[in-house]
N, C-alpha and C positions, 0 to 999 in steps of 0.2 A: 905309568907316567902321567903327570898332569899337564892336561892341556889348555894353556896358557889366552889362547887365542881360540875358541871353538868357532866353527863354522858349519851351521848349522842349515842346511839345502834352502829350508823354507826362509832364511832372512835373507840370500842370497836374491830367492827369485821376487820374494817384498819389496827389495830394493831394486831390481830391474826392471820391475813393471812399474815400482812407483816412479822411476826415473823417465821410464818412454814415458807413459803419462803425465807426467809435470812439462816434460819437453815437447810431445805433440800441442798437449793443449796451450801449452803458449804459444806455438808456431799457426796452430790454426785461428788464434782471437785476436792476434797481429798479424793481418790479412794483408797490408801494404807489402810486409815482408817476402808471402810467400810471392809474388812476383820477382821476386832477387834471388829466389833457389834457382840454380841452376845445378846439371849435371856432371857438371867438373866440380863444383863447388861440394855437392851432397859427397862426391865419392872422398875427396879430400878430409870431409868432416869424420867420415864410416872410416875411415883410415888414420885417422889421430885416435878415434876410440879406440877402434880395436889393440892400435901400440899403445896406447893407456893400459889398457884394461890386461894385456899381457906382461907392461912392466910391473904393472903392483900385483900380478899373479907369481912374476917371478921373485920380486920383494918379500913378497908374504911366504913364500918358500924358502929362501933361503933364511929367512929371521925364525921360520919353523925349525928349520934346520938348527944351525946357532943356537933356540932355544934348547933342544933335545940334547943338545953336545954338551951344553952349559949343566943343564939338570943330572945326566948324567955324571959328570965330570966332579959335581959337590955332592950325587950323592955316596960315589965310589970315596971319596974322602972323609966325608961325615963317619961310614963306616969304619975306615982303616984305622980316625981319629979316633974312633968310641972304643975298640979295641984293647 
């Protein structure tokens, strides 16, 4: 089966570390800011990521899904059609 959408370990963790890092370092070179983090505030933010970060894990599964259903589905026909 061909996959559509590969995900590949190493772009995964490229892209999380280039994330924290783009995001730390703006929070530490706008220095006024980090006076306004607070502790209710940080947990709130760690909490919209994490339900992000689990909606589009469940999106990207189930369009994985759909995709597999799909590919199979033309190519049980392509066959039945060539017949």
């Amino acid at each position: 089966m061909q996959d559509f959408m590969p995900h590949h370990s190493h772009t995964a963790i490229f892209t999380t570390v280039s994330g924290v890092v783009g995001g730390v370092g703006k929070a530490v070179t706008a220095k006024p800011l980090l006076l306004a983090i607070t502790l209710p505030g940080l947990t709130t933010v760690v909490l919209y990521a994490a339900a992000s970060a689990t909606a589009g894990y469940v999106v990207k599964k189930v369009l994985d899904n759909l995709s597999a259903k799909l590919n199979k589905y033309f190519k049980e026909n392509c066959k039945s059609g060539n017949e």
